[in-house]
C-alpha positions as CSV (number, residue, x, y, z in Angstrom):
1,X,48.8,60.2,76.8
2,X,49.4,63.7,77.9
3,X,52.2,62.5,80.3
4,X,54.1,60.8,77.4
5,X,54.0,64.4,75.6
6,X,57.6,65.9,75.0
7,X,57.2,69.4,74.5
8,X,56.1,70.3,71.0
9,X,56.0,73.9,69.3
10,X,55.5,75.5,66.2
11,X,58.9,74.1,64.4
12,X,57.9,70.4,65.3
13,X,55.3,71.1,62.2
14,X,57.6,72.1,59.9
15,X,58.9,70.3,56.7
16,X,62.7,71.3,56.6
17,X,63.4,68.6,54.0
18,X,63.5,69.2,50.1
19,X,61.9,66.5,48.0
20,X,65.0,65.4,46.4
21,X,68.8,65.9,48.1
22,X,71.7,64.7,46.5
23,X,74.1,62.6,47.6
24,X,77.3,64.1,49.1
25,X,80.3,62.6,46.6
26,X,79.7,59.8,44.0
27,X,76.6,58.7,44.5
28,X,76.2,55.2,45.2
29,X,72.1,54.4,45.7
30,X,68.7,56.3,45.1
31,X,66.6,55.9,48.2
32,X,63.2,57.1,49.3
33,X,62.7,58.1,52.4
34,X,59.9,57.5,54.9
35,X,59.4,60.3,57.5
36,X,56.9,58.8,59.6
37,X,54.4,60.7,62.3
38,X,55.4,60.5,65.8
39,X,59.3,60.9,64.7
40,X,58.0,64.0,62.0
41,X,56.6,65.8,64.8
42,X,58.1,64.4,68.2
43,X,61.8,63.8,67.2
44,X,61.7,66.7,64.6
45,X,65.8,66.4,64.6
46,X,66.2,62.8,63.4
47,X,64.7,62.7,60.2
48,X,66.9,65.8,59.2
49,X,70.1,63.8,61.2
50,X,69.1,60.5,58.6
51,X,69.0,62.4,55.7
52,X,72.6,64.1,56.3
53,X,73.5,60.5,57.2
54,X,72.6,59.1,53.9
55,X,73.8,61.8,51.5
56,X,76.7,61.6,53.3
57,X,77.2,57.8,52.7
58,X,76.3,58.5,48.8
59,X,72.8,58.2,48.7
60,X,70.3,60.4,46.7
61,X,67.1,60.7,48.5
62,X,63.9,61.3,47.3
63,X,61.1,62.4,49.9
64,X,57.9,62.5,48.2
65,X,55.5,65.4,50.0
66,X,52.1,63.0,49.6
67,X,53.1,60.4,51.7
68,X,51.3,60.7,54.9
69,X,51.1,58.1,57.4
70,X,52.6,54.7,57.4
71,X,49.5,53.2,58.5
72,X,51.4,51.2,61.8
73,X,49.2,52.8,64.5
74,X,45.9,51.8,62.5
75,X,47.0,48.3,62.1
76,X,47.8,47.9,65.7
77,X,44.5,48.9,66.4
78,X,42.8,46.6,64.3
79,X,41.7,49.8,61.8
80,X,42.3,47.6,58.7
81,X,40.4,49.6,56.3
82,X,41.8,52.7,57.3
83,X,45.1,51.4,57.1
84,X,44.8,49.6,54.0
85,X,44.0,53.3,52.7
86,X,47.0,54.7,53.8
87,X,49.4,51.6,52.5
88,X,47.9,52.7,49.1
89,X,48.6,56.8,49.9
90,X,52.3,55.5,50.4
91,X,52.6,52.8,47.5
92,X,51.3,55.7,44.9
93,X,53.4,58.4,46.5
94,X,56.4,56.6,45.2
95,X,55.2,55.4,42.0
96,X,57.9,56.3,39.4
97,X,60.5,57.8,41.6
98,X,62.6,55.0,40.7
99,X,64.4,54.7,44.2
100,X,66.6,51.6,45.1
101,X,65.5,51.1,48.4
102,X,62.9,52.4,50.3
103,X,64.4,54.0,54.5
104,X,63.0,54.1,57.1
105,X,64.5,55.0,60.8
106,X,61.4,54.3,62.8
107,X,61.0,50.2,64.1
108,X,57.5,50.3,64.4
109,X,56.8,52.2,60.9
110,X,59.4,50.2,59.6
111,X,57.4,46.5,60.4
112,X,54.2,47.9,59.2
113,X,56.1,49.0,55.8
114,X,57.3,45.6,55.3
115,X,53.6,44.4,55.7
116,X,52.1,45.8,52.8
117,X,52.3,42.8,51.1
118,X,49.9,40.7,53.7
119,X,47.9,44.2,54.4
120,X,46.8,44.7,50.5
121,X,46.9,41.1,49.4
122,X,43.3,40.5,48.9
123,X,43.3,44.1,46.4
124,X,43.6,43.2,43.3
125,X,44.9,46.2,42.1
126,X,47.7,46.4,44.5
127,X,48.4,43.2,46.3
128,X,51.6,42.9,43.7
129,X,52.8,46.6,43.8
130,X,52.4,46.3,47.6
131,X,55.0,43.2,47.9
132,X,57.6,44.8,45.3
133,X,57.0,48.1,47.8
134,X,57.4,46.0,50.9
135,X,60.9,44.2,49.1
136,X,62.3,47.7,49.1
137,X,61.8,48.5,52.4
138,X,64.7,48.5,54.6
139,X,65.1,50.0,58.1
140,X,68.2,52.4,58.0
141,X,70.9,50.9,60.3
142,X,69.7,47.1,58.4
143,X,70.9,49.4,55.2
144,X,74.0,51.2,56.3
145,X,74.8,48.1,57.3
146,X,74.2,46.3,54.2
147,X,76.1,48.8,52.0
148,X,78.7,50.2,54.7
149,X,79.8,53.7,55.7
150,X,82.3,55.0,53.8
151,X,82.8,58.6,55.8
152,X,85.1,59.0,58.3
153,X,83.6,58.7,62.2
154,X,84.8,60.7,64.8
155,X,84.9,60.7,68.8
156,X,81.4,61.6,70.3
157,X,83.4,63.3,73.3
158,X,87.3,63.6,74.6
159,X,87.4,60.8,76.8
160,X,85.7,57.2,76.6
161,X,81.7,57.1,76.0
162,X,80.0,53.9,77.3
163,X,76.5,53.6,75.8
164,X,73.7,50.9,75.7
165,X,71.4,50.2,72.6
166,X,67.9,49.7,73.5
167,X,66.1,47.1,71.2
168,X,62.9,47.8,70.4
169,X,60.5,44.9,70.0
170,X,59.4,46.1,66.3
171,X,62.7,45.7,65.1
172,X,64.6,43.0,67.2
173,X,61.4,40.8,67.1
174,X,59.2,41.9,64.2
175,X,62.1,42.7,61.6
176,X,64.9,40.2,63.2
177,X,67.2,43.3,63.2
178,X,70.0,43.4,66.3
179,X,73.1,43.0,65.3
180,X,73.6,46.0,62.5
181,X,72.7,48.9,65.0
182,X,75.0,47.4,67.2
183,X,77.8,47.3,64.3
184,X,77.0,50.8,63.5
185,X,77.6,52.2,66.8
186,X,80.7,50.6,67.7
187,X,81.9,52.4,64.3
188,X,82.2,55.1,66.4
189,X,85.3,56.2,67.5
190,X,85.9,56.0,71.7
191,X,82.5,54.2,71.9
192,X,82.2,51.2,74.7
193,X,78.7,49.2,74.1
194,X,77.1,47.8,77.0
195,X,74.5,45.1,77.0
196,X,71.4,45.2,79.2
197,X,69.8,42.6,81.1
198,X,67.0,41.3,79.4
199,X,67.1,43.3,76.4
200,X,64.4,42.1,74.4
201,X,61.9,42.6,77.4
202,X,59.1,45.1,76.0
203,X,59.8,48.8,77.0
204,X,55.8,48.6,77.5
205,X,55.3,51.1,75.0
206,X,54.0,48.4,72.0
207,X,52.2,50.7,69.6
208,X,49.5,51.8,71.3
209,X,49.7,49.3,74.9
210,X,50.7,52.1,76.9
211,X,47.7,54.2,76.1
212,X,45.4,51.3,76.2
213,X,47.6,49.6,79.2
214,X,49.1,52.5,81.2
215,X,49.9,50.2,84.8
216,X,51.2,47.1,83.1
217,X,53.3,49.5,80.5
218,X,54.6,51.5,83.6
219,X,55.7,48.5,85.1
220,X,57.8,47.4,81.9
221,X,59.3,50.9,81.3
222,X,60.5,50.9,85.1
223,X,61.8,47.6,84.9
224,X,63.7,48.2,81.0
225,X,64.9,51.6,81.6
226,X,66.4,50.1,85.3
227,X,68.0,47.4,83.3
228,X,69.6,49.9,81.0
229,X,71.0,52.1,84.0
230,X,72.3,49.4,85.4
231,X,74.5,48.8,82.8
232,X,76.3,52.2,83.9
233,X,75.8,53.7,80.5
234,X,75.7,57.6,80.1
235,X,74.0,57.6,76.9
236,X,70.5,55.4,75.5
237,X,71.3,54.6,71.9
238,X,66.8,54.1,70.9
239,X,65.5,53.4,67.5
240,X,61.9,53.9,67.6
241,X,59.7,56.7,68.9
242,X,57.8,55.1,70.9
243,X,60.4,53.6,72.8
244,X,61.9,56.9,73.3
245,X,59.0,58.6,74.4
246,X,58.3,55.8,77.2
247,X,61.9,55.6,78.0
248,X,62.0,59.0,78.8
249,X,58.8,58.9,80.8
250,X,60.5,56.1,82.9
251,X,63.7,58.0,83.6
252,X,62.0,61.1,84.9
253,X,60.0,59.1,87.1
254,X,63.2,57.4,88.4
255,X,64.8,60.9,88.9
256,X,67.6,60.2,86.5
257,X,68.9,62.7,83.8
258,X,70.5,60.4,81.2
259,X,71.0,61.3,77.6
260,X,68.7,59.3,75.1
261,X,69.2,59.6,71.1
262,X,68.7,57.9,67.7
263,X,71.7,56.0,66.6
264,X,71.1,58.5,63.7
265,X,71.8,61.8,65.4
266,X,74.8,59.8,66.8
267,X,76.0,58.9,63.6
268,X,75.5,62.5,61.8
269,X,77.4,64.0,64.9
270,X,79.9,61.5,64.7
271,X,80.2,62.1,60.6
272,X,80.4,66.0,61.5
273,X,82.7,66.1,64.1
274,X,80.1,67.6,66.8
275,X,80.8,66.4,70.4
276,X,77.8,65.8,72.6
């Protein structure tokens, strides 16, 4: 566990989101917004990055302060009582806000969210709140995707950027979700998308496998983040914190220094003209 640690300080705990941020322009859709645990406090920047992303692109968000966990890393442990309490946290945190759609940017939270419905179906008093939750629920490149961008995208860098998107197994193969991250990448002006061998081999991260599996986890990370090198990218285009955290484990290991980010931060830097 304590090799997977990025470095973490005081700011990582910090809430730099307001409850409610309005939408940049006519505003086009009220959406909630799920900040998740591992991405809150080990990717501090991409939460803030999806938020510009979506105000930008018209959306109203509404980030209730009560929400707490998701409840993915309890259900992949078999903890269903504990998550079942924290499906029911995140179904009443919402209650009333009236939001469109329900985002969130993280694969693995993003499966568990669009469980509810199986997770809560034998509660009486929320198995049918928990399915009209769950129907909300959209992953935030499957929603950009669905309503298109309508800011203008600029060049990542002066000359030509060749990337490779990572697909993480919570998305490609619990949510069925490949092609829009893809789509919203090659938005980007200048940006060349490369395809890895293999790419819906496991990273080995899994939820919790690498803790619980570190040797056969190693082995997957070496052999997924070699398959993305090889694809001579200079950038990892990743999608789920957990991914990203063994990702990076692998290329340190391997001696390589290769940017990794969130097609979010891409997109917001992209949207405000920053170069990498």
């Amino acid at each position: 566990m304590e090799s997977l640690l990025p470095p973490v300080t005081a700011s990582c705990f910090a809430d730099n989101l307001a409850e409610l941020i309005p939408a940049q322009g006519p505003q086009r859709y009220r959406v909630g917004m799920v900040l998740g645990c591992v991405q809150r406090v080990f990717f501090t920047g991409v939460n803030e990055a999806t938020a510009r992303v979506l105000s930008a692109n018209g959306c109203e968000l509404v980030i209730p302060r009560a929400q707490g966990c998701c409840a993915a890393l309890p259900e992949h442990q078999g903890e269903t009582a504990q998550a079942q309490a924290l499906a029911r946290q995140m179904i009443d945190s919402f209650e009333g806000t009236d939001v469109d759609y329900v985002i969130i940017n993280a694969a693995g939270c993003g499966h568990t969210l669009k469980e509810y419905g199986h997770i809560l179906a034998d509660d009486p008093n929320y198995a049918k709140r928990a399915q009209a939750f769950a129907a909300k629920v959209r992953d935030v490149q499957e929603f950009l995707a669905e309503v298109g961008l309508v800011t203008e995208l600029h060049p990542l860098q002066d000359e030509p950027l060749v990337m490779v998107y990572q697909d993480a197994c919570h998305l490609l193969h619990g949510q069925k979700i490949s092609r829009q991250p893809r789509e919203m990448l090659q938005q980007i002006p200048g940006v060349t998308l490369r395809e890895p061998l293999d790419a819906a081999l496991c990273c080995g991260s899994a939820g919790v496998y690498n803790m619980l599996q570190p040797e056969i986890a190693e082995t997957l990370g070496q052999m997924k983040t070699k398959n993305l090198l090889n694809t001579g990218a200079t950038l990892i285009a990743s999608s789920n914190p957990g991914c990203s955290l063994q990702i990076k484990q692998s290329l340190e290991k391997q001696g390589k220094q290769v940017m990794l980010k969130h097609p979010m931060q891409l997109l917001d830097m992209s949207i405000r003209g920053e170069k990498l």
